[in-house]
C-alpha positions as CSV (number, residue, x, y, z in Angstrom):
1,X,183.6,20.7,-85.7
2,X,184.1,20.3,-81.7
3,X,185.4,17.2,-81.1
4,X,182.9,16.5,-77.8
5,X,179.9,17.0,-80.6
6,X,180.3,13.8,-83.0
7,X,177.4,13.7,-85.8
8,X,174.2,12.5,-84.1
9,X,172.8,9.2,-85.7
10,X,169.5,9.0,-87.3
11,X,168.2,7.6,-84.2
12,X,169.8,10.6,-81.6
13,X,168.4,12.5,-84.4
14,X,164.7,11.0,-84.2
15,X,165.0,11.1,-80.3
16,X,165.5,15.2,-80.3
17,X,163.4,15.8,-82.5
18,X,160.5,14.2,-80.3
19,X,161.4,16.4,-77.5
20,X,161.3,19.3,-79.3
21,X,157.7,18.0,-80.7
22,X,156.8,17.2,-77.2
23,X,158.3,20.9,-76.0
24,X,156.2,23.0,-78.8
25,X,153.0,20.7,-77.3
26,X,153.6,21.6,-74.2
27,X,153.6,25.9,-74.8
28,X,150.5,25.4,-77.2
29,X,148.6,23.5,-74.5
30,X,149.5,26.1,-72.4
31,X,148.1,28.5,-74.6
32,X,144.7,26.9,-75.0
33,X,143.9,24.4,-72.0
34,X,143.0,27.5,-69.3
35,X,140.3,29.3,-71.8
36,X,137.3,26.2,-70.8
37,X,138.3,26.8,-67.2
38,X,137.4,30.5,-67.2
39,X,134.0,30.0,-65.4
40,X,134.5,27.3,-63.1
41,X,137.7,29.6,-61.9
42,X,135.0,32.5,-61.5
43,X,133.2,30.0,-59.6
44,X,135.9,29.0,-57.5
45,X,137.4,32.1,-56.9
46,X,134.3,34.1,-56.4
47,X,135.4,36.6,-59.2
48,X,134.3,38.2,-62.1
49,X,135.2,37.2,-65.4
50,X,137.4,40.1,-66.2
51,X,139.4,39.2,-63.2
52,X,139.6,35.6,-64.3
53,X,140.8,36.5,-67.6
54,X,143.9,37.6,-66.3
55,X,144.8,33.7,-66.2
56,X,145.2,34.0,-69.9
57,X,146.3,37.2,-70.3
58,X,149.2,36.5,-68.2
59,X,150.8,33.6,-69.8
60,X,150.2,35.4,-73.2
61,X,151.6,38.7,-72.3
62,X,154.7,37.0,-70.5
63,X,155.1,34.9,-73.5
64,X,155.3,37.6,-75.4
65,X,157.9,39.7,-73.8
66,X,159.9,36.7,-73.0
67,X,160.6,35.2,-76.4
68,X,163.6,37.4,-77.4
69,X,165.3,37.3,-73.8
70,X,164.8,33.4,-74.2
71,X,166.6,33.2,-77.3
72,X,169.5,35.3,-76.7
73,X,170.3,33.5,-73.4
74,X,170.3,30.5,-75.1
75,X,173.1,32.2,-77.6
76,X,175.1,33.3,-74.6
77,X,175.0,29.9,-71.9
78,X,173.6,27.3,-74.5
79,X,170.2,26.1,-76.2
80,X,170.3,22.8,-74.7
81,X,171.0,24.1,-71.2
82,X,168.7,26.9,-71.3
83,X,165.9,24.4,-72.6
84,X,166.2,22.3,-70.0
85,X,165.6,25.5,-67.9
86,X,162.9,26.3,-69.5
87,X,161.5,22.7,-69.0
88,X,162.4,22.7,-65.5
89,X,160.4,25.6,-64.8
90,X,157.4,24.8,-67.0
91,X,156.9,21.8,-64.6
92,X,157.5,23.8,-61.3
93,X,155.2,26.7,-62.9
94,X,152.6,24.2,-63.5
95,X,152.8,22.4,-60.1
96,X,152.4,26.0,-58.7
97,X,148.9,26.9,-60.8
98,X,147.1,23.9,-59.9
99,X,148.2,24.3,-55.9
100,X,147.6,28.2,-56.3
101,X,144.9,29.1,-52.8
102,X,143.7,32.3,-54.7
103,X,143.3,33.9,-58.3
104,X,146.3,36.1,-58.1
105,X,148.7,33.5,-57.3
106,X,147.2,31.6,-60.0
107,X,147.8,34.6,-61.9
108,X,151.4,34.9,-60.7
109,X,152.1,31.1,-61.6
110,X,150.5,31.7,-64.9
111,X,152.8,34.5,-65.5
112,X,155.7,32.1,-64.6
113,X,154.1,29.5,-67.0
114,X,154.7,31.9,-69.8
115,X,158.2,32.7,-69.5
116,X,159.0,29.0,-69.0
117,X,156.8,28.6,-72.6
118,X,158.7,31.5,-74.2
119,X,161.9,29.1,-73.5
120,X,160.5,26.3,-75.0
121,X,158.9,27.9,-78.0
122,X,161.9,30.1,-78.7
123,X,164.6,27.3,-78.2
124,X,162.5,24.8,-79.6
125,X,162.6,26.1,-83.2
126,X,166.8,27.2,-82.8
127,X,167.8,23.6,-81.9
128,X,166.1,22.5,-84.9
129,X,169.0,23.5,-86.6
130,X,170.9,21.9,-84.7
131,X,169.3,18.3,-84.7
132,X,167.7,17.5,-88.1
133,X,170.2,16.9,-91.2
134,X,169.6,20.4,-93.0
135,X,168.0,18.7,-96.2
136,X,165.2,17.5,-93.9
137,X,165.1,21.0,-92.4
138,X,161.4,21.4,-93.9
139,X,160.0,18.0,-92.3
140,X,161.1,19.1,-89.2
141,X,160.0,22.6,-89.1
142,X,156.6,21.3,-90.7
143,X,156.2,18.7,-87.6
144,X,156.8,21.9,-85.2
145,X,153.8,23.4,-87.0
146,X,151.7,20.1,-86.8
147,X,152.3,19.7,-82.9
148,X,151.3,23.7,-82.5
149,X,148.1,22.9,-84.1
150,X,147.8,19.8,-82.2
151,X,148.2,21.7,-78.8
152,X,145.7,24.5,-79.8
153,X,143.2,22.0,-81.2
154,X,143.5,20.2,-78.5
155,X,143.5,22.4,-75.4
156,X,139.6,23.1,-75.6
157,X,138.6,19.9,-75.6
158,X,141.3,18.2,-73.0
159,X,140.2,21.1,-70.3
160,X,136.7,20.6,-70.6
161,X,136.9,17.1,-69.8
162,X,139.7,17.8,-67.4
163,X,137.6,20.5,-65.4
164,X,134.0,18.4,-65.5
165,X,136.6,15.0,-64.0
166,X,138.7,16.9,-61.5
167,X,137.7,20.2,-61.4
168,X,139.9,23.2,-62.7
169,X,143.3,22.3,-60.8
170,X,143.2,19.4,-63.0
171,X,144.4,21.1,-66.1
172,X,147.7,22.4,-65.0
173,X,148.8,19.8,-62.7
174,X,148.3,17.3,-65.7
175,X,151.3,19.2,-67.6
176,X,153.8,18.6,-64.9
177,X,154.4,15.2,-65.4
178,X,154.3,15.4,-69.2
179,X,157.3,18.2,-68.7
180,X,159.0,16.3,-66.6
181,X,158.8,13.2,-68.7
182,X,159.8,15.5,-71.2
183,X,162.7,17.3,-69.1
184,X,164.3,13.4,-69.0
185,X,163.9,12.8,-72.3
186,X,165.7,16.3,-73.6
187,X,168.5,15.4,-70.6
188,X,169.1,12.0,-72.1
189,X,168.2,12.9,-76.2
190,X,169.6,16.8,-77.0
191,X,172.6,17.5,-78.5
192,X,175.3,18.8,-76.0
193,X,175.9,22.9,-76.4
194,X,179.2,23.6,-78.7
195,X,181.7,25.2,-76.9
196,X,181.0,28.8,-77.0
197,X,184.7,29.7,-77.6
198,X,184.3,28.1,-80.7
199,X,181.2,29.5,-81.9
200,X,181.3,33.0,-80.4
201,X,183.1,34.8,-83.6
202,X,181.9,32.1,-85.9
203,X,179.5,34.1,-89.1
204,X,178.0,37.9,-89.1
205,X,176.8,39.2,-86.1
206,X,173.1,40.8,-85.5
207,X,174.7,44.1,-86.4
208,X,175.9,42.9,-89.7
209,X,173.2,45.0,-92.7
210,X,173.7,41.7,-94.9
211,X,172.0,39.7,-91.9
212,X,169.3,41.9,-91.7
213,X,168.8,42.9,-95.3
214,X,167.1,39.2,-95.5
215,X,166.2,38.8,-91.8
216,X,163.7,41.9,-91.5
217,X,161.1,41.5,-94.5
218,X,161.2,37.8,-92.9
219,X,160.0,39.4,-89.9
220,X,157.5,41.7,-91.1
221,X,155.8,39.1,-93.4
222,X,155.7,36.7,-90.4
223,X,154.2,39.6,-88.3
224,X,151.6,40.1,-91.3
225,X,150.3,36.3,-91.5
226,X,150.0,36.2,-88.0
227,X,147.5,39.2,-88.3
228,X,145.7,37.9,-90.9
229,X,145.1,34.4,-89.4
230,X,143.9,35.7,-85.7
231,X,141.8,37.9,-88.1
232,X,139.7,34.5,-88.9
233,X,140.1,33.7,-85.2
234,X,138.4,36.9,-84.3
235,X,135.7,37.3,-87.2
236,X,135.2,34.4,-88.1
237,X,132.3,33.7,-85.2
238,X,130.8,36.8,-85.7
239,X,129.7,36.1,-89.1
240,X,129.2,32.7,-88.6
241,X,126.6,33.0,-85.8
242,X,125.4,36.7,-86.5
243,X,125.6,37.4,-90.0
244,X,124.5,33.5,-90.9
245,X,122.1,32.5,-87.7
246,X,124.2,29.1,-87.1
247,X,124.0,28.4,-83.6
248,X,126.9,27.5,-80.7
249,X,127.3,24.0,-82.0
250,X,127.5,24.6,-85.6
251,X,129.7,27.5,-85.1
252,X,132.2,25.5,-83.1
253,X,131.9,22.6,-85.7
254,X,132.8,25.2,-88.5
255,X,135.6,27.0,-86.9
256,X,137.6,23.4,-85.8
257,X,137.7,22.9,-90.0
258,X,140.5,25.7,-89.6
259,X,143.1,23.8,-86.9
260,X,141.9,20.3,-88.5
261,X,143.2,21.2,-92.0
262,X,146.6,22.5,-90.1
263,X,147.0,19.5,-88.3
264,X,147.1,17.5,-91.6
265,X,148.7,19.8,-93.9
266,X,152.1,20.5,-91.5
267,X,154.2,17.3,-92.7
268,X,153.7,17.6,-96.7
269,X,154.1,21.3,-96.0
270,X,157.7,20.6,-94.1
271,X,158.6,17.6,-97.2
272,X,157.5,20.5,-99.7
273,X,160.1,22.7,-98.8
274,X,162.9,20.0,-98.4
275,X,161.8,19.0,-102.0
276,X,161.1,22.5,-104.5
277,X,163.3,24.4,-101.8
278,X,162.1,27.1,-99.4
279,X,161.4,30.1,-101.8
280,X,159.2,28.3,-103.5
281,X,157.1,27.0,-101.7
282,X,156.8,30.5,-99.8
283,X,155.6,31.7,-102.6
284,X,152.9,28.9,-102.9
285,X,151.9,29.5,-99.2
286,X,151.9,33.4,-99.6
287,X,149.5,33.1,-103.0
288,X,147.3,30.6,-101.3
289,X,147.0,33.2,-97.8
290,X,146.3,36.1,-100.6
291,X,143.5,33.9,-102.8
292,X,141.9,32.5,-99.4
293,X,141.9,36.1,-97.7
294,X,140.1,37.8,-100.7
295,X,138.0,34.6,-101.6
296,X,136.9,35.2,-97.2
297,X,135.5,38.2,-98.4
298,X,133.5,37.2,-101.6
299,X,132.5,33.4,-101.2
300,X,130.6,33.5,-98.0
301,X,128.3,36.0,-99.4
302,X,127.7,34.0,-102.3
303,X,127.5,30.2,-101.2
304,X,127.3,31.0,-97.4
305,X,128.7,28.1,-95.4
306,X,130.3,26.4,-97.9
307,X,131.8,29.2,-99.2
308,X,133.7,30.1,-95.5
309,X,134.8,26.4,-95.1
310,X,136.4,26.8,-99.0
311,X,138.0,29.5,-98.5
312,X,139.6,28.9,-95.0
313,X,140.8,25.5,-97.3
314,X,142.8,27.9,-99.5
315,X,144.1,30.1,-96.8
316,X,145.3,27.9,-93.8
317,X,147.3,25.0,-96.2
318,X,148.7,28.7,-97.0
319,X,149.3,29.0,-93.7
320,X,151.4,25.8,-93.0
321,X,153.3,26.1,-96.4
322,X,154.5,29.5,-95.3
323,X,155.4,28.7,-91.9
324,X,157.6,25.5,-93.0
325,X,159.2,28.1,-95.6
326,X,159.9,31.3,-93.8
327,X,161.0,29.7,-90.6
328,X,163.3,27.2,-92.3
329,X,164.8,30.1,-94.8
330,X,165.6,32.1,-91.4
331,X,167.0,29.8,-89.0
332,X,169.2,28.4,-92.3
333,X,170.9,31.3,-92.7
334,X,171.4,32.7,-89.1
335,X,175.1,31.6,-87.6
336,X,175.0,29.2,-84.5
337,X,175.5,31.6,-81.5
338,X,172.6,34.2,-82.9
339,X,169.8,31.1,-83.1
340,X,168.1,31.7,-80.4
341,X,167.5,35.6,-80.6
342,X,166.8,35.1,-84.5
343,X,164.1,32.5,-83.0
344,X,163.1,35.0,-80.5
345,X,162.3,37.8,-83.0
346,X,160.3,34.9,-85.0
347,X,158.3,34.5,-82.2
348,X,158.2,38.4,-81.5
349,X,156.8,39.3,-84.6
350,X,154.3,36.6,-85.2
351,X,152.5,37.5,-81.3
352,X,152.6,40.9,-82.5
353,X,151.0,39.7,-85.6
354,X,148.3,38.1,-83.6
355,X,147.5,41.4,-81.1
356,X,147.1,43.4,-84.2
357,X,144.7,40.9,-86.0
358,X,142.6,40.7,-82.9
359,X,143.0,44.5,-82.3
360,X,143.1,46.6,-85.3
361,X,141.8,44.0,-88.0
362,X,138.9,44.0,-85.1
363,X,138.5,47.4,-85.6
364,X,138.5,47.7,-89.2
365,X,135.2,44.6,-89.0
366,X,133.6,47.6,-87.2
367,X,134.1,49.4,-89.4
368,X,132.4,47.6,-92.1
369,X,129.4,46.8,-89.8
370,X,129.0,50.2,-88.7
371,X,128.8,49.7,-84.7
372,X,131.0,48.3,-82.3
373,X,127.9,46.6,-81.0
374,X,128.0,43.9,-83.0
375,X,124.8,41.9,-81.2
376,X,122.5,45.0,-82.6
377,X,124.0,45.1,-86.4
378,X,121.7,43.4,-88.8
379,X,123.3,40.3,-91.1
380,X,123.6,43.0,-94.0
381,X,125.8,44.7,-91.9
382,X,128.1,41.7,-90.3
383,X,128.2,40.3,-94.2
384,X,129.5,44.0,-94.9
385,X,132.2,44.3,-92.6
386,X,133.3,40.6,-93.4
387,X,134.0,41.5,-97.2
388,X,136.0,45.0,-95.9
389,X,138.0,43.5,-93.6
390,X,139.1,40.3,-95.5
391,X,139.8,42.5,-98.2
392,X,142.3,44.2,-96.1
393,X,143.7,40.8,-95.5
394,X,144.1,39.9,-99.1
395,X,146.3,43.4,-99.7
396,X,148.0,42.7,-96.9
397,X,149.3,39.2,-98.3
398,X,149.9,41.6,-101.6
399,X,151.8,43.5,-99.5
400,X,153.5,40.7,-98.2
401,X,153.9,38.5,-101.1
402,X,156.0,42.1,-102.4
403,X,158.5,42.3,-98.6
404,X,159.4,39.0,-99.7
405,X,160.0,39.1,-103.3
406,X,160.0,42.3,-105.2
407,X,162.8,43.8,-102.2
408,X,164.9,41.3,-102.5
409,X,165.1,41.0,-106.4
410,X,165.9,44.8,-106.4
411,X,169.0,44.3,-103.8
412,X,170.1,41.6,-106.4
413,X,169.9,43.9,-109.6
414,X,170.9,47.5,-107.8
């Protein structure tokens, strides 16, 4: 062990993990806080919607395509430092959108926004590793996946009473100070970067087959979760308000149950995995995505509202346990100076997940309706392409539940 990195104490310990907590909360908010804002920056700005939705696009799409550039420059110059760049210029980024004079600066900020997230998301879940004991591994992964759901729970509600009290600014200027706080806290709380002498040769590299021969149906399950979730995200208030008649409120009500059971089920999910050990409990989560997928497409039909609220409490505990599992399994396994980029391709795959749920799992609800014009289909026809296209879902978590174990026992017995 490097001699300038001592063992952290249980409280140095408790003090990085809160950054990092406070670092995933940060790129969630981001994620969420700007959708309430959309008309009063159509307003303010004079522009049309799809102009204005560029404000979200933008932080998304330079998430997206930052994540794996994040990671591996936090391999090559350090996690810690390059967090605290990322922190650094989430705070200037945010400063920047709430000053911006016009929509495409805003834009432009935005943009900045999500590179600056991609560092903190990516980052955040390598220097897990490096600041929880790894038989608490789980806890710590399954608070990272209680503070997401915090964030995007969250992010609706805190812009619309930040827009109505300041007015839009409002919503990204009150992130700066939060980062900054935050940026101090990571300064004073994160462990300091090993040398990278040291760790430069130290276990397989990313061309190593035995790395990927685990690492890659890791990936590809992620990515298929991630598609099945947005696919609630996306359907789900379809059939709600057009294939059951609930109105705005109701619909909203319904659709929080979803993020609510996430934000409670995160913790036991992380203990889970420190306790029956991260296969297991992967399996548990991809059983209970597959039951609550198919059970999407039967229950409804039969018990209606009740039947959608049971069945997204199969599939999203599902959710959390597999999170917890898959991410703790990875990062476990990857040597020290490929954390980041392994984190990055985590990342990767599960935003590629989530285009193709809201893109070709949207297509496949067409389908089922019959129209893309989903105001004019009849609720025969919504309840239709509900069943198809969380059928879909449930083979797809057969498909996955196979990736993850049926490969793997055959590399063990060829």
């Amino acid at each position: 062990m490097n001699p300038a990195t001592p063992p952290a104490s249980a409280a140095a310990r408790r003090a990085s993990l809160a950054v990092l907590a406070l670092s995933m909360l940060l790129a969630s908010l981001g994620t969420s806080i700007a959708n309430i804002a959309l008309p009063a920056l159509a307003e303010a700005f004079s522009a049309r919607f799809q102009e204005v939705q560029w404000v979200v696009v933008a932080y998304l799409a330079a998430l997206t395509v930052s994540v794996v550039v994040a990671g591996r420059l936090g391999d090559i110059f350090g996690l810690r430092r390059m967090h605290l760049a990322g922190l650094a210029l989430f705070t200037l980024a945010s400063l920047l959108c709430g000053l911006a004079p016009d929509l495409w600066l805003l834009v432009a900020a935005r943009s900045l926004q999500g590179i600056a997230a991609a560092f903190l998301m990516t980052l955040t879940i390598a220097l897990v590793r490096e600041s929880a004991q790894p038989e608490r591994m789980g806890r710590a992964m399954g608070l990272l996946g209680t503070v997401s759901a915090i964030g995007t729970a969250l992010g609706p509600s805190l812009g619309g009473f930040l827009v109505s009290a300041t007015g839009w600014p409002g919503i990204f200027l009150v992130q700066a100070p939060v980062a900054a706080a935050t940026f101090v806290l990571a300064f004073a709380s994160l462990p300091r970067d090993a040398d990278r002498t040291e760790t430069g040769t130290a276990g397989p590299g990313l061309g190593d087959p035995g790395l990927w021969s685990g690492l890659a149906p890791a990936l590809l399950v992620n990515l298929l979760v991630a598609a099945v979730m947005m696919t609630t995200l996306v359907v789900g208030p379809f059939y709600l308000g057009l294939g059951l008649g609930l109105n705005a409120v109701s619909v909203g009500l319904i659709m929080s149950v979803g993020p609510a059971i996430s934000i409670v089920s995160g913790l036991p999910s992380g203990r889970a995995v420190d306790t029956w050990g991260a296969r297991r409990v992967l399996g548990t989560g991809l059983g209970l995505l597959a039951t609550g997928a198919f059970s999407l497409s039967v229950l409804p039909g039969i018990l209606g509202v009740a039947g959608y609220v049971l069945a997204i409490a199969i599939l999203t505990p599902g959710y959390q346990l597999f999170q917890a599992a898959n991410n703790t399994a990875v990062m476990a396994d990857v040597p020290g100076d490929h954390r980041g980029v392994v984190s990055g391709l985590l990342s990767l795959s599960r935003n590629t997940g989530l285009i193709l749920g809201a893109s070709a799992m949207g297509a496949v609800f067409a389908v089922g309706v019959g129209t893309g014009d989903f105001a004019a289909a009849s609720a025969v026809a919504v309840e239709s392409g509900m069943r198809l296209v969380f059928g879909v879902a449930g083979l797809l978590m057969a498909l996955a539940i196979g990736i993850a174990f049926i490969r793997p026992a055959m590399r063990r017995t060829s």
